[in-house]
DOLO-109003 format. One record per residue (C-alpha): x, y, z. Coordinates in steps of 0.25 Angstrom, whole numbers, padded with zeros to 4 digits, always signed. Example, Ala and Ser with C-alpha at 12.3 -4.5 7.8 and 13.67 -1.06 7.14 Angstrom:
REM residues 2
+0049-0018+0031;+0055-0004+0029;
This chain:
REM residues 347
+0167+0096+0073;+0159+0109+0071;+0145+0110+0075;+0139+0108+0062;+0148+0098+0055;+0145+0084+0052;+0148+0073+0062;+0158+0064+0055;+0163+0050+0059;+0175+0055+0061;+0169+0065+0074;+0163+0051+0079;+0176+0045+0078;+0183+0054+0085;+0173+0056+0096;+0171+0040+0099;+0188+0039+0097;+0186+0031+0085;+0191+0029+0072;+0182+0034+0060;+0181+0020+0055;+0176+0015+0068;+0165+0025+0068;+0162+0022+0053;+0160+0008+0057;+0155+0008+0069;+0142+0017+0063;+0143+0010+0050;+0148-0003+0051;+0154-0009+0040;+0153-0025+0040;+0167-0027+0035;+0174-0017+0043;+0185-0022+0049;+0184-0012+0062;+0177-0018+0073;+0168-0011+0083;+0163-0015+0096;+0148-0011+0100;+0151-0001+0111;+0160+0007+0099;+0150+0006+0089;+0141+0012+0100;+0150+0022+0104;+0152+0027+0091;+0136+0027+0088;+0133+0035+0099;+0144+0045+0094;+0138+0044+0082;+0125+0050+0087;+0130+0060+0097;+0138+0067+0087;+0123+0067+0076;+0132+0057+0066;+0126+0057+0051;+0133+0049+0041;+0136+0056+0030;+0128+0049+0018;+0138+0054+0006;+0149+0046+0014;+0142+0036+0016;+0136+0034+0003;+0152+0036-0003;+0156+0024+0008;+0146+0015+0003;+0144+0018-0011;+0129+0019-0008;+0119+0032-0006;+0111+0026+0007;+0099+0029+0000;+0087+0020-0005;+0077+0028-0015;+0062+0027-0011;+0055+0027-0024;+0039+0030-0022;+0032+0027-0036;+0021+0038-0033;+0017+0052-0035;+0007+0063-0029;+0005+0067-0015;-0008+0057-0014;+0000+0045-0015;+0002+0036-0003;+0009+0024-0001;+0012+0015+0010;+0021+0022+0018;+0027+0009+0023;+0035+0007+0011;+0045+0020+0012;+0045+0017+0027;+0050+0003+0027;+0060+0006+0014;+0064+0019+0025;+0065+0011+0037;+0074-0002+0031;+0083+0010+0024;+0087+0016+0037;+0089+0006+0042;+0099+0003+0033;+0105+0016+0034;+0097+0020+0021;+0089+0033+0018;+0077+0033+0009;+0075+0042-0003;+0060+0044-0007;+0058+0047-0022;+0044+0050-0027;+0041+0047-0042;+0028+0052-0048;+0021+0040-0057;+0017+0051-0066;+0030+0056-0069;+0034+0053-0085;+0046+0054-0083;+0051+0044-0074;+0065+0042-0079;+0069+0057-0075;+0064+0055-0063;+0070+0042-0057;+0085+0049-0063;+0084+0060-0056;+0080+0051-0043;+0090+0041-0045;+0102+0051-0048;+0100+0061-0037;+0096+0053-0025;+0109+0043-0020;+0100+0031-0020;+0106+0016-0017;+0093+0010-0020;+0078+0012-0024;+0065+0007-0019;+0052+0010-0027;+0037+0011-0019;+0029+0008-0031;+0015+0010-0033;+0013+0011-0049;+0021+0008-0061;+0032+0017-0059;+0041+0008-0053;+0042+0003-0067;+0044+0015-0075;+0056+0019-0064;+0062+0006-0064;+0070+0007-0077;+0076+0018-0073;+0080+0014-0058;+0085-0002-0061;+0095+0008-0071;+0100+0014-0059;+0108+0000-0055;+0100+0003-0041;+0093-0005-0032;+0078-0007-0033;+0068-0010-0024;+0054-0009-0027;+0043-0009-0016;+0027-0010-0018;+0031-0015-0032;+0030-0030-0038;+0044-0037-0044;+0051-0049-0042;+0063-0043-0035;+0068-0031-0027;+0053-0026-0021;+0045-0026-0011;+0029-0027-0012;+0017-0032-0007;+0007-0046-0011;-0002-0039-0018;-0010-0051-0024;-0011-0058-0010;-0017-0046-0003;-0027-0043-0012;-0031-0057-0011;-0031-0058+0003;-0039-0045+0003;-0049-0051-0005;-0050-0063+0000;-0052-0055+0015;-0066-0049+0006;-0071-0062+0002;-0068-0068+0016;-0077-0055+0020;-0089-0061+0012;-0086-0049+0002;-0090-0055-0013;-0089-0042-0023;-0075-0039-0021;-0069-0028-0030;-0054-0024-0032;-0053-0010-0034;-0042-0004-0044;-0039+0010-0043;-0033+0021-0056;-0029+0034-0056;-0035+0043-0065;-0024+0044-0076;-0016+0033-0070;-0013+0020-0073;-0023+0009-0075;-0022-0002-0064;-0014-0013-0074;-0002-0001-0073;-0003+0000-0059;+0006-0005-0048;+0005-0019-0048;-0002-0021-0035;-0015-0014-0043;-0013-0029-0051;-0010-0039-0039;-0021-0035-0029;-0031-0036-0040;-0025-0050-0044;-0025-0054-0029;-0040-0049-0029;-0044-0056-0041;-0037-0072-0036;-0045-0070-0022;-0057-0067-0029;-0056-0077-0039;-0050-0087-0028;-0066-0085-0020;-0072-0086-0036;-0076-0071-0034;-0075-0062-0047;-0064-0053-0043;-0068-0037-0048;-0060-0025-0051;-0062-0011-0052;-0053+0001-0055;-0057+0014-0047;-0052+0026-0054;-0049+0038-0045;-0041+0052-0047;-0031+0047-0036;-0028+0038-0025;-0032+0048-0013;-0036+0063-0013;-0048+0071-0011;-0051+0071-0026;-0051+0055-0026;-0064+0049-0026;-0072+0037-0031;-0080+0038-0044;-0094+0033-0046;-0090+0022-0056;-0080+0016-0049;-0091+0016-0035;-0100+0009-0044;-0091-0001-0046;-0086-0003-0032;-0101-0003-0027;-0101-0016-0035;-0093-0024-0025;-0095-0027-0009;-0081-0027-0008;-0069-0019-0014;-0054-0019-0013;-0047-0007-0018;-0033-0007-0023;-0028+0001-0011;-0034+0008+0002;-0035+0021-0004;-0045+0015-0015;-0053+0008-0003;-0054+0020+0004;-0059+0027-0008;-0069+0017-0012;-0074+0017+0005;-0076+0033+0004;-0083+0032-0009;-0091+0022-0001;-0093+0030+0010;-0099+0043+0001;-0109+0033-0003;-0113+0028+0009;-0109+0015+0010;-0101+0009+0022;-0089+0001+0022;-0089-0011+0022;-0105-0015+0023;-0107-0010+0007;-0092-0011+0002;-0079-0017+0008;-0066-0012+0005;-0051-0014+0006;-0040-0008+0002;-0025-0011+0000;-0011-0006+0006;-0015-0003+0022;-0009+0009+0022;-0013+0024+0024;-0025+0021+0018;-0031+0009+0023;-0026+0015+0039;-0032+0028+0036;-0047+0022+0031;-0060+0026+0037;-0059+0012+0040;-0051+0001+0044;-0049-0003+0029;-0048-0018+0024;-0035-0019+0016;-0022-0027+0015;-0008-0018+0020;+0002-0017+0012;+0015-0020+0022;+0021-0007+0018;+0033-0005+0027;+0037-0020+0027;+0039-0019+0011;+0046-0005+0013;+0057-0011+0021;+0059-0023+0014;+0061-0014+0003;+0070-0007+0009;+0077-0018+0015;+0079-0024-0001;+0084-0012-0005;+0096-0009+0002;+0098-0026+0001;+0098-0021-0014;+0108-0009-0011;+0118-0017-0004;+0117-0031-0015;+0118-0019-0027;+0107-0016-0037;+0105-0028-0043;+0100-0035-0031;+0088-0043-0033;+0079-0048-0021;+0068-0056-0020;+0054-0046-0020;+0049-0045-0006;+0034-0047-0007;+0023-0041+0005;+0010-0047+0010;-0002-0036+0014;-0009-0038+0025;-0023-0039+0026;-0031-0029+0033;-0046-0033+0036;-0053-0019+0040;-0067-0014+0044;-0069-0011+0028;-0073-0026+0022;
């Protein structure tokens, strides 16, 4: 064996004095083998393994097992500015390798026009067993024509449907959040919607837009208090450039306590507060949604309910490759998350 060619089962087999087969088995075992390894030989041929820097070739694998090894990671987002829960990639990440699967991540912009190109071109050039899409606006519907065409497992996470996908109560948090408000004596509670400028309008964003404010509206209606909305209008989600206008101030000014639709909203509406003299929370109270980046990172401890990110990216994972090893048109039973309330210093 030359200095700089690849280590082989066959070198370990002929340094541990064992058949090939018995090295296959013993670093992949195969259920229905009929070779039989004790401990200390499975041990033995490990530690081989290792000595001898040992990396499975994935083309023969993938020949052996008629499958790639690989799961597609499908983030629904464009833009440097975008952050998500990093928990979701983590967990799919963590519960692939320790399958033995690697992650593939594939960014899609939500303003590209030409979706089907795209997805083609993802789809045919990257040796996928399976995909699971992060989703955060309707482009998990434009998309999923052309992936359910592709007689390929599906997994959807942060994404509403009856089977195969993952995501969190959204309803039950945001009527635990208000309901912590009202407990704190709060009586003009607003929910706080957020657009894009040339985006689209909150009834064609991602569902959870619609059940927080639907959990909002049954614990304010539950407490006979008039549940109020209002939409913020913004030129992004974060950025120097991003601020709060006066219309959408005077609005807010209205209320004694607000929730926004996510944590970068609250911390928005907190500066605007801030510029203006006002402190947090003897003139406004604020929460936020998600308890991730944004809510750890505040000025303040923020009040805000946390999304169980890396818990929901395993489980995604975990159904995927059930999904890979039943065949495409498996069908499980939705896994469905609970928040967690976080009472902080800001209501």
């Amino acid at each position: 064996m030359s200095k700089n060619s690849r280590v082989t089962i066959k070198d370990i087999a002929r340094v541990a004095g064992l058949s090939t087969a018995a090295v296959s088995q013993a670093l992949r075992p195969h259920p229905g083998s009929n070779i039989k390894l004790n401990p200390d030989t499975v041990k033995r041929v490990r530690k081989v393994a290792k000595e001898l820097n040992y990396q499975p070739h994935a083309g023969a694998r993938s020949i052996r097992s008629n499958r790639f090894h690989n799961i597609g990671y499908f983030m629904a987002k464009s833009g440097l500015l975008t952050p998500t829960p990093a928990g979701y990639l983590a967990g799919v990440h963590d519960a692939a390798e320790q399958a033995g699967y690697r992650i593939t991540l594939i960014r899609l912009p939500v303003t590209l026009e030409d979706i089907s190109q795209a997805m083609l071109g993802a789809l045919s050039e990257r040796n996928l067993d399976a995909i699971v899409i992060e989703s955060y606006s309707e482009l998990a519907q434009r998309i999923y024509a052309q992936i359910a065409a592709t007689n390929m497992p599906i997994l959807f996470i942060n994404d509403r449907h009856e089977s195969n996908s993952v995501y969190v109560d959204d309803v039950l948090a945001a009527r635990e959040l208000t309901q912590h408000l009202i407990d704190r004596g709060y009586r003009r509670i607003g929910f706080l919607h957020r657009e894009i400028e040339g985006g689209p309008a909150v009834s064609r964003m991602h569902h959870s837009a619609r059940d927080r404010a639907a959990g909002h509206r049954a614990a304010m209606e539950k407490a006979r208090r008039k549940p109020a909305f209002h939409t913020v209008v913004t030129s992004g989600v974060v950025g120097d450039d991003v601020m709060l206008r006066e219309e959408d101030w005077r609005a807010i000014s209205k209320f004694d306590a607000v929730i926004a639709y996510d944590d970068d909203l609250a911390n928005l509406v907190a500066r605007a507060a801030y510029d203006r003299g006002l402190w947090i929370p003897d003139s406004l109270a604020i929460a936020g949604f998600n308890g991730d980046y944004a809510s750890l990172g505040a000025w303040q401890r923020l009040t805000t309910v946390r999304i169980p990110s890396y818990e929901m990216g395993r489980k995604a994972g975990e159904m995927a490759i059930e999904m890979i090893h039943q065949g495409p048109d498996t069908v499980l039973p939705s896994s469905v998350h609970r928040a967690s309330l976080i009472r902080g210093q800001t209501t």
